[in-house]
Backbone as CSV, one residue per row, in Angstrom:
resi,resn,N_x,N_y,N_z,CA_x,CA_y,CA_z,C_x,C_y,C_z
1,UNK,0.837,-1.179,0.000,0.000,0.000,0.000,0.880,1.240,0.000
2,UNK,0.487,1.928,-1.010,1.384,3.373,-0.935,0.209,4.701,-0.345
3,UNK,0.875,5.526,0.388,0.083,6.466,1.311,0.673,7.513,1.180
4,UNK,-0.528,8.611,0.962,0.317,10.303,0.964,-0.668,10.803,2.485
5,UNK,0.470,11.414,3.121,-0.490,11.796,4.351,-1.507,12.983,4.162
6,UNK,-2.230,13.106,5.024,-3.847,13.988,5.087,-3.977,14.171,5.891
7,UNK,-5.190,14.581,6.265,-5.926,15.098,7.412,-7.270,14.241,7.487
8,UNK,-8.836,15.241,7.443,-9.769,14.364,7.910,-10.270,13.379,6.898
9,UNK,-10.070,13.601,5.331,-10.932,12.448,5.092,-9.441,11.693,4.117
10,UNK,-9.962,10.338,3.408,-9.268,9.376,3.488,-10.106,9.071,1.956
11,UNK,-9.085,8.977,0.998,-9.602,8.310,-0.449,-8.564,7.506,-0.896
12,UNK,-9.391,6.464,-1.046,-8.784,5.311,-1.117,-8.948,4.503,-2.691
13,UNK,-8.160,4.021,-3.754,-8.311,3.357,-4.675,-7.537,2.059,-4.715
14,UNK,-8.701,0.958,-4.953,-8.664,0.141,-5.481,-8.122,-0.807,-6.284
15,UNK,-7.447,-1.367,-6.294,-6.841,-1.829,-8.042,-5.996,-3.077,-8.046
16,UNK,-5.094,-3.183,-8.909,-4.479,-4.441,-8.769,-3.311,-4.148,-10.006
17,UNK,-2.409,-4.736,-9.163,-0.814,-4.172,-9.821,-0.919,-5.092,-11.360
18,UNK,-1.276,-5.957,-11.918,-1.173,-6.996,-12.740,-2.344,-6.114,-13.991
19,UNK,-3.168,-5.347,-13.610,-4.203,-4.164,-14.795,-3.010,-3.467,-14.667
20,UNK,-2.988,-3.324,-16.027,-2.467,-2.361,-16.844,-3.125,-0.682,-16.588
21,UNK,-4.941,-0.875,-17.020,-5.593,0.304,-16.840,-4.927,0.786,-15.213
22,UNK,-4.707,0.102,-14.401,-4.390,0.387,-13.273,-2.802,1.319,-12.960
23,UNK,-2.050,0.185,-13.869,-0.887,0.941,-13.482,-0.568,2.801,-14.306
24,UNK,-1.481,2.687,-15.094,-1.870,3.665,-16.006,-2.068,5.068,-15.259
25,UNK,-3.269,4.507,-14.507,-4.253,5.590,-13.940,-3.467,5.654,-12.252
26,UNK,-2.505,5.177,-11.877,-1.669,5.501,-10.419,-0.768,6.479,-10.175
27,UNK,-0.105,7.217,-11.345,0.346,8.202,-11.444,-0.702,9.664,-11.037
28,UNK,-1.456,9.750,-12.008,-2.196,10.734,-12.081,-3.028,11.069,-11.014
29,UNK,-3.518,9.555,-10.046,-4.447,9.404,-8.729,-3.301,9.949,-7.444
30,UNK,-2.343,9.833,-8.019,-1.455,10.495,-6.476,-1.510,11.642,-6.738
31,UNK,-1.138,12.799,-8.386,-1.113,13.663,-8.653,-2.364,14.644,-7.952
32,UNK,-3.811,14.518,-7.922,-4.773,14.482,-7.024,-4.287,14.873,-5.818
33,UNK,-3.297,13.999,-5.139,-3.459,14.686,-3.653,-2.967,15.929,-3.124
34,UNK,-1.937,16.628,-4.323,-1.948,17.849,-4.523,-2.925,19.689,-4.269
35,UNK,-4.285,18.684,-4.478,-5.038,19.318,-4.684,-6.021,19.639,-3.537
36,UNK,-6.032,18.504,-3.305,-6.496,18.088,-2.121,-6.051,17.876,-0.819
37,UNK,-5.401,18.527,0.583,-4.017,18.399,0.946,-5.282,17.962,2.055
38,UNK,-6.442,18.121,2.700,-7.182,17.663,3.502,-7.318,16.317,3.356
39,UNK,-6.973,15.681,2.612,-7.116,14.311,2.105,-5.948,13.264,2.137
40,UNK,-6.232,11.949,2.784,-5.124,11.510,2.750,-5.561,10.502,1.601
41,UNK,-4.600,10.207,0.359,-4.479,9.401,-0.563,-3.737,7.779,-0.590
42,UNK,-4.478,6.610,-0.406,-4.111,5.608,-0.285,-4.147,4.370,-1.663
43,UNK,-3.591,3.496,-2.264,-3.527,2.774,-3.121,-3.474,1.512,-2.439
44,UNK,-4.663,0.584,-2.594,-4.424,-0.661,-1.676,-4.651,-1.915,-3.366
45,UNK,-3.861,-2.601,-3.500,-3.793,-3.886,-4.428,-4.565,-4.992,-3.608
46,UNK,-5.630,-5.306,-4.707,-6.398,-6.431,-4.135,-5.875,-8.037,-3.692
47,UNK,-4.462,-7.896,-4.378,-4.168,-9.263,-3.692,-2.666,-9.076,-2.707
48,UNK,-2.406,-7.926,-2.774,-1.502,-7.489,-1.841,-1.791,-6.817,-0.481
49,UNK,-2.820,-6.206,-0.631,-3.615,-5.398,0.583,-4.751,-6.139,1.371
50,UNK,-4.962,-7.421,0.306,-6.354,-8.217,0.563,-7.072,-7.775,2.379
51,UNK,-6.090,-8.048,3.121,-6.656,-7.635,4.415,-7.206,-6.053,4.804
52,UNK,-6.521,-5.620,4.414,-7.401,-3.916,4.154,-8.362,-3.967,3.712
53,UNK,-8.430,-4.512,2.542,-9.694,-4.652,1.450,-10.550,-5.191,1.619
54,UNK,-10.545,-6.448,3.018,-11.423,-7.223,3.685,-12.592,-7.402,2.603
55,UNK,-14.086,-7.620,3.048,-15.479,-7.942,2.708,-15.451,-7.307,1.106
56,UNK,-15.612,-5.920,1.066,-15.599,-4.911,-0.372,-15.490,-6.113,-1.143
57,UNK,-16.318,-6.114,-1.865,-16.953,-6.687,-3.151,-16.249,-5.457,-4.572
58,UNK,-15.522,-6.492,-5.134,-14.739,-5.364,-5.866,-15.142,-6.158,-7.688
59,UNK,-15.871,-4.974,-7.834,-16.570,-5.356,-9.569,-16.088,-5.297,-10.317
60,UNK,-15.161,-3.900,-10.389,-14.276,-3.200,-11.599,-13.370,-2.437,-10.696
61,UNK,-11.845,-1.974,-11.901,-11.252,-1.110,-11.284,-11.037,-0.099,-12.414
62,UNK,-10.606,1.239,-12.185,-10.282,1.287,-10.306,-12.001,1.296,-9.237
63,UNK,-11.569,1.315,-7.737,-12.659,0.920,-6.885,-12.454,2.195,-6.206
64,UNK,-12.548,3.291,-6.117,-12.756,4.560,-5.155,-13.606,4.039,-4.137
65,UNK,-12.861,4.687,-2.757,-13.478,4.616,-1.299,-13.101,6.061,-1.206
66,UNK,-13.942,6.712,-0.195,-14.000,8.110,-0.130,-14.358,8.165,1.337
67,UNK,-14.032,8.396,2.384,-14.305,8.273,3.543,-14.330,9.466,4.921
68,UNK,-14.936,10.110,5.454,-14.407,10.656,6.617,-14.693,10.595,8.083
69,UNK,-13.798,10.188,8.549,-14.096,9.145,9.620,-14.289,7.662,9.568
70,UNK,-14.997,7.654,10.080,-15.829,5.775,9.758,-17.068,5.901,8.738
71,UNK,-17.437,7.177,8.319,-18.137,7.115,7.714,-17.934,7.120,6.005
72,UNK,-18.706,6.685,5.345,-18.265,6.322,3.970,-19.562,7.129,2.842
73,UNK,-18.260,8.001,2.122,-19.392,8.794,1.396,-19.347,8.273,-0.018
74,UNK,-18.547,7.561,-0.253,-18.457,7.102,-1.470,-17.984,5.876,-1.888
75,UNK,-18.243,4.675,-2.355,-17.314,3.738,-2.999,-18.413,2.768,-3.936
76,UNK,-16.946,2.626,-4.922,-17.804,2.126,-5.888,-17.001,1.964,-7.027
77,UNK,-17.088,1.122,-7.988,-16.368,1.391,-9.657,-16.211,2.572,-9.996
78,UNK,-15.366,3.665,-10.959,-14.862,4.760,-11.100,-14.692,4.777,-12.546
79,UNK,-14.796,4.827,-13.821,-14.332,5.312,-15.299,-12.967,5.738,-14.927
80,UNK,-12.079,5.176,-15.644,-10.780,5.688,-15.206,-9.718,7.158,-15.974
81,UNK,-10.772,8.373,-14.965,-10.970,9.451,-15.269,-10.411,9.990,-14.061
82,UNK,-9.281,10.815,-14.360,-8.903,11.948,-12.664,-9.654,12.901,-12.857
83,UNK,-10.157,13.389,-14.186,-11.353,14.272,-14.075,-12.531,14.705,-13.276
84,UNK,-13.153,13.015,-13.600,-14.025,12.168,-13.109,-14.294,12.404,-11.213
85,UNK,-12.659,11.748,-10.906,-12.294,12.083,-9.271,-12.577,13.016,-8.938
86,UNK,-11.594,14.073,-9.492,-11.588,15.369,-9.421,-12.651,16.448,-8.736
87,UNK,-13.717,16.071,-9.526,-14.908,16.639,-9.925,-15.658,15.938,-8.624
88,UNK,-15.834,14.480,-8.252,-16.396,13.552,-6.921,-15.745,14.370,-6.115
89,UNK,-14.348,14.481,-5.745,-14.184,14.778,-4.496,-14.179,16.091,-3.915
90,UNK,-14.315,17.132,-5.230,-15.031,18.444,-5.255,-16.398,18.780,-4.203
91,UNK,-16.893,17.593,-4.731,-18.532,17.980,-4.260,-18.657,17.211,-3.112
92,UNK,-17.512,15.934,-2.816,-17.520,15.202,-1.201,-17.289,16.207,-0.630
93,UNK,-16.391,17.017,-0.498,-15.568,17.375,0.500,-15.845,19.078,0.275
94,UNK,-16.308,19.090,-0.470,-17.503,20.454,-0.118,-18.817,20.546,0.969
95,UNK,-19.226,18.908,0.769,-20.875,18.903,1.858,-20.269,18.599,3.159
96,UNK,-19.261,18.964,3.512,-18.646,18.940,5.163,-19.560,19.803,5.812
């Protein structure tokens, strides 16, 4: 698991080192935490992190978790778009 430190909330992606789309879109998902410095940015691999990743039913990647606190405002399959993010964690972390 690679980690950029944060503050209160916690976004987390999904993925798996062996996708390509994955290793693709991991650059640009750290680039993000730039932007976001309230945010701590985490990369967990589904068969490397498996215990992090516990229960999560994982459909597609990437898998965005969006979190603050224990509470969970977001997770789910993602279009593999930093736009896309961008734009989600705009409007998460605006309804504080």
């Amino acid at each position: 698991m690679k980690t950029v430190s944060g503050r209160e909330f916690e976004v987390t992606c999904i993925c798996a080192e062996w996708c390509d789309l994955c290793t693709q879109y991991r650059p640009g998902f750290f680039e993000l935490a730039a932007r976001f410095p309230q945010a701590r940015f985490a990369w967990l691999d589904t068969e490397d992190d498996a215990d992090r990743v516990g229960d999560l039913e994982i459909e597609n990647f990437p898998t965005i978790v969006v979190r603050r606190g224990a509470q969970t405002l977001f997770c789910g399959p993602q279009p593999p778009s930093h736009d896309l993010l961008k734009r989600l964690l705009e409007e998460l972390l605006r309804e504080r």
